[in-house]
C-alpha positions as CSV (number, residue, x, y, z in Angstrom):
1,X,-29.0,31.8,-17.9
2,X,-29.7,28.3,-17.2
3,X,-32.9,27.3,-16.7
4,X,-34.8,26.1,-13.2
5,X,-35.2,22.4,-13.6
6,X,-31.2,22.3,-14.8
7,X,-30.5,23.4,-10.8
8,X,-28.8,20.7,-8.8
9,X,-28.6,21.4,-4.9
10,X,-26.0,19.5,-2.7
11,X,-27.3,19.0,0.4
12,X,-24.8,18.9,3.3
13,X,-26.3,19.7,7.0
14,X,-23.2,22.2,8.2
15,X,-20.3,23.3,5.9
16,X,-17.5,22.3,7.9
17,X,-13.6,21.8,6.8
18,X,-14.2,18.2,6.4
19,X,-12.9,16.2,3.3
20,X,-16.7,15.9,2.3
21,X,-17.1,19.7,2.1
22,X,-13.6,20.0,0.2
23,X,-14.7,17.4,-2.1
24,X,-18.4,18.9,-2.3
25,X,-16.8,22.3,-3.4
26,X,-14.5,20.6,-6.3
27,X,-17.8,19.3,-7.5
28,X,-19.5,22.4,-7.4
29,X,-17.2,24.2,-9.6
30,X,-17.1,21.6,-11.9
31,X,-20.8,21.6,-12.1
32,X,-20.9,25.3,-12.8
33,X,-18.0,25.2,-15.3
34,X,-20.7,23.0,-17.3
35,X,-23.6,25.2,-16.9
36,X,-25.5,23.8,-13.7
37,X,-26.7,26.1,-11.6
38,X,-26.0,25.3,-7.8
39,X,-27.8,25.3,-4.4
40,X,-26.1,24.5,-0.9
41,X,-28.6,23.3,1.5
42,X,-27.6,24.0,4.7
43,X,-29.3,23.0,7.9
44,X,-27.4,26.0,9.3
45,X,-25.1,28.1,7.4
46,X,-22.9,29.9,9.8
47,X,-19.7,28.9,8.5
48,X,-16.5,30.1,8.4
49,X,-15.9,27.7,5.0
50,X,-18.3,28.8,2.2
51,X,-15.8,30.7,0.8
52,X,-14.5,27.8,-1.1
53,X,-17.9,27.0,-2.9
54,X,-18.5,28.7,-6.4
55,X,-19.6,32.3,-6.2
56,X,-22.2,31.7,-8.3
57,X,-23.8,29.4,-5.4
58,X,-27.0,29.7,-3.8
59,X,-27.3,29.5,-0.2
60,X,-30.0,27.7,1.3
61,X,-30.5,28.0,5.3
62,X,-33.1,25.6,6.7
63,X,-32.2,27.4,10.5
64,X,-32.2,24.6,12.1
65,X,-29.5,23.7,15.0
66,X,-29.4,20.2,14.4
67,X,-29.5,18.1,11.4
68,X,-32.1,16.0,12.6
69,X,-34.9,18.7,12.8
70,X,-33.7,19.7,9.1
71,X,-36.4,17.4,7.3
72,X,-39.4,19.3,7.5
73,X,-37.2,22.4,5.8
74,X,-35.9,20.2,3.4
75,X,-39.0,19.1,2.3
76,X,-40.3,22.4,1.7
77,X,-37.3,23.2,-0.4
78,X,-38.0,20.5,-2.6
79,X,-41.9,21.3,-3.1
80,X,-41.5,24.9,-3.7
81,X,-37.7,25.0,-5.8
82,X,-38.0,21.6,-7.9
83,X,-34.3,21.0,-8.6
84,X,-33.2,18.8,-10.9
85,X,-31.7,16.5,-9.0
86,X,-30.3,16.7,-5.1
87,X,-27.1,15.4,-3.8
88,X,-26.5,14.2,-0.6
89,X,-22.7,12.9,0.4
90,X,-22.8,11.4,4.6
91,X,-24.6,8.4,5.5
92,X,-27.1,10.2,7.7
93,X,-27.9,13.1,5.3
94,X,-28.2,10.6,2.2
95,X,-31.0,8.9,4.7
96,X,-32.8,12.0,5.2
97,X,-32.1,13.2,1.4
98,X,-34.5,10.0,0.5
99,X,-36.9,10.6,3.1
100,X,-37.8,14.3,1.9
101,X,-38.0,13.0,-1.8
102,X,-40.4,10.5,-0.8
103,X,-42.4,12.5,1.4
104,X,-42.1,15.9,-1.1
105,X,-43.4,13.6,-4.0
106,X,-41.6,16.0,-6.6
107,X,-39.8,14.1,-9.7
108,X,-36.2,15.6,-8.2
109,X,-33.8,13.2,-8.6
110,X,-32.2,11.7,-5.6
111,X,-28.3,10.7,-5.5
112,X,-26.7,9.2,-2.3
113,X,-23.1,9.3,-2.4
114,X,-21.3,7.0,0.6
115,X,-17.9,8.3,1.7
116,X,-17.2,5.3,4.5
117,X,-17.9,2.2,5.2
118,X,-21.5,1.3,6.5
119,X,-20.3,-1.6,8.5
120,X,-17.7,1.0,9.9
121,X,-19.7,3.8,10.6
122,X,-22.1,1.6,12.5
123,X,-19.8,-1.0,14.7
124,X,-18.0,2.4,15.8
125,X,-20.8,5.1,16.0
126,X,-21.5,5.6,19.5
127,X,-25.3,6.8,18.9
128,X,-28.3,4.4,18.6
129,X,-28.9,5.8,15.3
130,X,-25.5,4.7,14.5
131,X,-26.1,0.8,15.2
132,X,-29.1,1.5,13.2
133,X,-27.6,2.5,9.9
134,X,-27.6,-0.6,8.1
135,X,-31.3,-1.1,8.5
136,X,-32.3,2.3,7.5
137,X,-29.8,2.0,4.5
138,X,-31.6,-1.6,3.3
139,X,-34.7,0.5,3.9
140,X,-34.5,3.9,1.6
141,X,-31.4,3.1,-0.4
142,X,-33.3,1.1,-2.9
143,X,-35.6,4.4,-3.7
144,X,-32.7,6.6,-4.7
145,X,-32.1,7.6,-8.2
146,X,-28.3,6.9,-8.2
147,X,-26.2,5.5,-5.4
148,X,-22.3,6.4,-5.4
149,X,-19.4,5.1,-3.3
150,X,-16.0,6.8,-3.6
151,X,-14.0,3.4,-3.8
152,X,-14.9,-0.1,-4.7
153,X,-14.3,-0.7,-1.1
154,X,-16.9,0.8,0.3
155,X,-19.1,-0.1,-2.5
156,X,-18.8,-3.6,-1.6
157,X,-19.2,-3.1,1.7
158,X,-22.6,-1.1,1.3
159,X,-23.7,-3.8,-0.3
160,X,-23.0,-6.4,1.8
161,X,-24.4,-4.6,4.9
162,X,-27.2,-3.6,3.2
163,X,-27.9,-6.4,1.3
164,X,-28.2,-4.2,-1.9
165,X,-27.0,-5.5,-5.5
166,X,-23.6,-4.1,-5.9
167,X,-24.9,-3.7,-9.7
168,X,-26.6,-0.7,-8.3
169,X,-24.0,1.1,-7.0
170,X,-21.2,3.2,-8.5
171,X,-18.0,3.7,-7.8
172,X,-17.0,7.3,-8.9
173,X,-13.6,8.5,-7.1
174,X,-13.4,12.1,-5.7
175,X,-12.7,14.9,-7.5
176,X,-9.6,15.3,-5.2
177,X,-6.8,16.9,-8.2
178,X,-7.4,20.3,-8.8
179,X,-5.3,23.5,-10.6
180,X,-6.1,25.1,-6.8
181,X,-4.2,22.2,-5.3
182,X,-1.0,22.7,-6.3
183,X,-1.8,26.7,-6.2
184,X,-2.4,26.0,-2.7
185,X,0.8,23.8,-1.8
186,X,3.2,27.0,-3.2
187,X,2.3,29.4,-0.2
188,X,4.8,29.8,2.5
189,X,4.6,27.8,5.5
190,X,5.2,29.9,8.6
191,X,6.7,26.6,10.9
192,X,10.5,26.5,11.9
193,X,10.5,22.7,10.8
194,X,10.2,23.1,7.5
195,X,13.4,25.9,7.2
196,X,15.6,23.0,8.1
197,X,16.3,20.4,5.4
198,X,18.7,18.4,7.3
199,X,16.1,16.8,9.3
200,X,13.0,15.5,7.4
201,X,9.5,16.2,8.5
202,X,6.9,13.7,8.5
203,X,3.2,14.7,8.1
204,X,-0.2,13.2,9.3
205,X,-3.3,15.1,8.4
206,X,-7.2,14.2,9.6
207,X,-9.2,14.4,12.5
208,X,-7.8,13.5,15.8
209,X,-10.3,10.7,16.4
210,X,-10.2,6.6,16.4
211,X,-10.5,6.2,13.2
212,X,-7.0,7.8,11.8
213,X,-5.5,5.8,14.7
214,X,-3.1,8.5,15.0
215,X,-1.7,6.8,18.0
216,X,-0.5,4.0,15.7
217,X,1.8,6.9,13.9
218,X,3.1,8.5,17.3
219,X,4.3,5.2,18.3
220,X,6.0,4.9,14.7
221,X,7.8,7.6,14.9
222,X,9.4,7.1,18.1
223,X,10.7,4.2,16.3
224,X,11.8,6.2,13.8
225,X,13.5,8.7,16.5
226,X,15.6,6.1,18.2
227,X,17.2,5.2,14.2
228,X,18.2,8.7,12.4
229,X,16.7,12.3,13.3
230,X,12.7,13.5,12.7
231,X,10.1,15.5,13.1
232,X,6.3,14.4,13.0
233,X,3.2,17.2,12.0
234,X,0.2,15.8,12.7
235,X,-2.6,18.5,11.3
236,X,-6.3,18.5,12.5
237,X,-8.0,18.5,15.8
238,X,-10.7,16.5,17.3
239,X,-11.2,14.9,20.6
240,X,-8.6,12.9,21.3
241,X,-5.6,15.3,21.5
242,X,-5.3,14.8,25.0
243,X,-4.5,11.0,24.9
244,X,-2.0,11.6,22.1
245,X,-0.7,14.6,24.0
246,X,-0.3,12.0,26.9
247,X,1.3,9.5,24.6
248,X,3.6,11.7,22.8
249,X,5.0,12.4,26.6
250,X,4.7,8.9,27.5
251,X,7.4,8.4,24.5
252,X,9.9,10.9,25.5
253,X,9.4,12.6,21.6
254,X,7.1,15.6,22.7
255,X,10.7,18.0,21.1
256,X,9.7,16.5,17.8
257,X,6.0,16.2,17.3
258,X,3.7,19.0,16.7
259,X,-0.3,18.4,16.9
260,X,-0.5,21.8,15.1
261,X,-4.1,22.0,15.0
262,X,-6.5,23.0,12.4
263,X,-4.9,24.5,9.1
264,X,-6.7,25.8,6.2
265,X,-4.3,25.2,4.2
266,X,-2.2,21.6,4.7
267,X,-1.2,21.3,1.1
268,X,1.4,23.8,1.8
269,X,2.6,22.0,5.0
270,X,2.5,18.8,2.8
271,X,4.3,20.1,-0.4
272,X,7.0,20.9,2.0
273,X,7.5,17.7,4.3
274,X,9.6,14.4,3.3
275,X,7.0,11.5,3.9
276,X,3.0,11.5,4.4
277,X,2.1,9.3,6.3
278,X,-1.6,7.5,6.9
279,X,-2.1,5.6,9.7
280,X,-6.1,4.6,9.4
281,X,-7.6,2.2,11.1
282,X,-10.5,2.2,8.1
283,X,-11.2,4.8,5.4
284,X,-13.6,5.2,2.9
285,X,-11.2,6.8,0.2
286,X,-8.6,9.1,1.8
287,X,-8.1,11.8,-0.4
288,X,-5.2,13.4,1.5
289,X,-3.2,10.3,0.2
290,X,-4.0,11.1,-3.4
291,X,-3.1,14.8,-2.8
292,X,0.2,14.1,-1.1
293,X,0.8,11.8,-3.9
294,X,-0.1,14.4,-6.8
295,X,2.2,16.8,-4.7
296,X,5.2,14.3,-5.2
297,X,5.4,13.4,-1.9
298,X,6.0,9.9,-0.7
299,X,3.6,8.3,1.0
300,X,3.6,5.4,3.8
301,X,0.2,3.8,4.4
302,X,-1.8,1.3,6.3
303,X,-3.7,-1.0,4.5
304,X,-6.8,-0.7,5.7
305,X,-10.6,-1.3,4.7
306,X,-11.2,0.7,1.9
307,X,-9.3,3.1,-0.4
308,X,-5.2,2.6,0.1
309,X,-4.6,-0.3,-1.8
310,X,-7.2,0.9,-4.6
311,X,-5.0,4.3,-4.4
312,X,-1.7,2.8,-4.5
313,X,-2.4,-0.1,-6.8
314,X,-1.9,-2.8,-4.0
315,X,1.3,-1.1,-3.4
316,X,2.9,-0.2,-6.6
317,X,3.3,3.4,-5.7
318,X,4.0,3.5,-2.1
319,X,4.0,1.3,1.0
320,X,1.2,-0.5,2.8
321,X,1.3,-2.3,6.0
322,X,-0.9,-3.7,8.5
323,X,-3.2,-2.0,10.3
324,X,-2.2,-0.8,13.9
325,X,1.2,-2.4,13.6
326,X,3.4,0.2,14.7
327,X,7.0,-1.5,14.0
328,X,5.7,-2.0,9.9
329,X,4.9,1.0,9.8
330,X,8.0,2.8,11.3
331,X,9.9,0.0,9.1
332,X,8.6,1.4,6.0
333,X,9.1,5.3,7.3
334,X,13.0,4.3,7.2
335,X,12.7,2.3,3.9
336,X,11.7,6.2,2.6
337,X,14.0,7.9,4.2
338,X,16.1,5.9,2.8
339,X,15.6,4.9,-0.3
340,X,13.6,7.6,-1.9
341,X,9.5,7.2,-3.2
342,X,8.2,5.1,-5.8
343,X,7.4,6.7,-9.0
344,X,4.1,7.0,-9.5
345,X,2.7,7.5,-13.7
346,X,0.9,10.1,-14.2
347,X,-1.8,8.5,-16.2
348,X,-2.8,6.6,-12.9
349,X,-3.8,10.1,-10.8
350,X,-5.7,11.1,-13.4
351,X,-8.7,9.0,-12.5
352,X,-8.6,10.9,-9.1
353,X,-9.1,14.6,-11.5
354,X,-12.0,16.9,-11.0
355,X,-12.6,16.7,-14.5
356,X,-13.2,12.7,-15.0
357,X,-15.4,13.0,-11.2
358,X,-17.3,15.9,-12.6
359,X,-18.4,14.2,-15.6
360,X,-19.6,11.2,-14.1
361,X,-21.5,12.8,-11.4
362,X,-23.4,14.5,-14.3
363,X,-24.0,11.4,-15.7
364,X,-25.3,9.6,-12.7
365,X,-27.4,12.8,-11.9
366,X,-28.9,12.8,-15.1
367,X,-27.2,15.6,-16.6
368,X,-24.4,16.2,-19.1
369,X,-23.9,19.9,-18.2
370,X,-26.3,22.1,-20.4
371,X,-27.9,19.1,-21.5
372,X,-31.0,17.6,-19.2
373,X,-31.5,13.6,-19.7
374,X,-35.0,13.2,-19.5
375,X,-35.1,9.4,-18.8
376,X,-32.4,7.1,-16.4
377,X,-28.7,7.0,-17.4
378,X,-27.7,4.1,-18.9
């Protein structure tokens, strides 16, 4: 049984279906296949998504219906638990992660991990807190133990909007290549699209909001559309499907597009489809492109700030064009459809493992599984 100071607690505010929480459970097997014990902090922990988390988890509900009112809770955790070290992976919850260290005064360490780009996240949040980000960051980011960004995009970003030496921050990709992955990608697919091989499907996956710029892919397809026969699956939901319902009308292509919602399971909609296809405006480090590229699917990008070009090695293994520009990216959709992907070495995804990820994170959090470092990492 390991013992109390070798527990390491993830704090997370709500366990959605998010790429965070995804990537947040990867690590959390990992951890536990090296013999760390594991706490979720949750500021609320009615979810229908802790089922992907390690059974051997501990649940930790602060009750709280907002993740601002979460830090008093938190704080208490830390006094009365002591873990070994607390991760936090969102830009708002790595703030408040510091805060409780500082104001708990226990020797836990803190680890900040940042998934997007600061400079992003605060020119587009439309909260006050947002446009405060930066400051806050420049503020409590200098206290933490170990600060992480999940491409060398972002990490040069944080440090440049936060006016922090990029010498203290990480990059450690996430643990995005997993056995379950390609488990996951063999289960059937109950969509008529995908019975028909004549016509190839095209698939979109993430949050219908601004950043994914979604809109940019509609209009690509309908280019597509007026060359050779498609079908676009765009997978997720958020709160713009009723412009790109609109949109997808406006175009005259609403008998091939499906905004099919929320799936739990897109690896199997992906494994099945003949192009992925990102369309970001920005990204931290879109792990649905390494999966569709692990799956053997090809993959059409936009180059945007950060993560594509460090994914597909500035192009090497699959197309990148500019952002928003709807006729490069329809361009390169044909170019696919075409000619067939790029083929991508195998030696190259496996920075992108759970295994590599896992190992560093224990590293960073002080930690080499059963073994507790007692003094900083190198």
């Amino acid at each position: 049984m390991s013992q109390p100071n070798s527990r390491v607690a993830f704090f997370i505010g709500s366990f959605g279906g998010g790429g965070i929480e995804r990537i947040t459970a990867h690590l959390a097997h990992g951890f536990v296949r090296s013999g760390i014990s594991i706490d979720l902090v949750l500021n609320r922990a009615e979810s229908p998504h802790l089922w992907r988390m390690p059974g051997e988890t501990r649940i930790i509900d602060l009750k709280q219906p907002k993740l601002s009112l979460s830090l008093p809770g938190l704080v208490k955790y830390l006094r009365c638990e002591h873990p070994f070290a607390l991760l936090a992976a969102d830009h708002y919850l790595n703030e408040m992660a510091l805060l409780a260290g500082r104001l708990a005064g226990v020797p836990t360490r803190i680890i900040v991990a940042e998934h997007n780009q600061l400079s992003q996240t605060s020119r587009h949040g439309s909260k006050f807190k947002a446009r405060l980000a930066p400051l806050f960051a420049r503020l409590l980011y200098p206290g933490a133990d170990g600060i992480v960004a999940v491409s060398n995009g972002v990490a040069k970003d944080l440090a440049q909007t936060a006016s922090l030496p990029l010498s203290s921050i990480q990059t450690i990709y996430n643990p995005v290549i997993t056995p379950e992955l390609f488990t996951s990608a063999e289960e059937p697919v109950d969509h008529p699209w995908f019975n028909s091989p004549d016509v190839p499907v095209l698939i979109g996956v993430g949050k219908l909001e601004a950043q994914k710029d979604f809109p940019n892919l509609i209009r690509a397809f309908a280019k597509v559309r007026q060359v050779r026969p498609a079908r676009l699956v765009i997978l997720g939901w958020g709160p713009d499907r009723p412009q790109l319902e609109a949109l997808i009308q406006e175009l005259g292509v609403q008998d091939d597009v499906d905004l099919s919602g929320y799936v739990q399971n897109p690896y199997a909609y992906m494994a099945r489809s003949s192009v992925f296809v990102l369309s970001s405006a920005w990204e931290g480090l879109p792990t649905v492109l390494i999966e569709a590229m692990a799956l053997g699917l090809p993959v059409v990008s936009t180059d945007c700030e950060s993560g594509p070009s460090e994914i597909l090695a500035g192009g090497k293994y699959g197309h990148l064009t500019p952002v928003g520009d709807s006729d490069a990216l329809g361009d390169a959709i044909l170019e696919v459809l075409a000619d067939g992907q790029k083929l991508i070495e195998s030696s190259w995804l496996e920075q992108f493992g759970l295994e590599m990820a896992t190992q560093k994170y224990l590293r960073i959090l002080g930690t080499s599984g059963t073994q507790l470092i007692t003094t900083a990492p190198a």
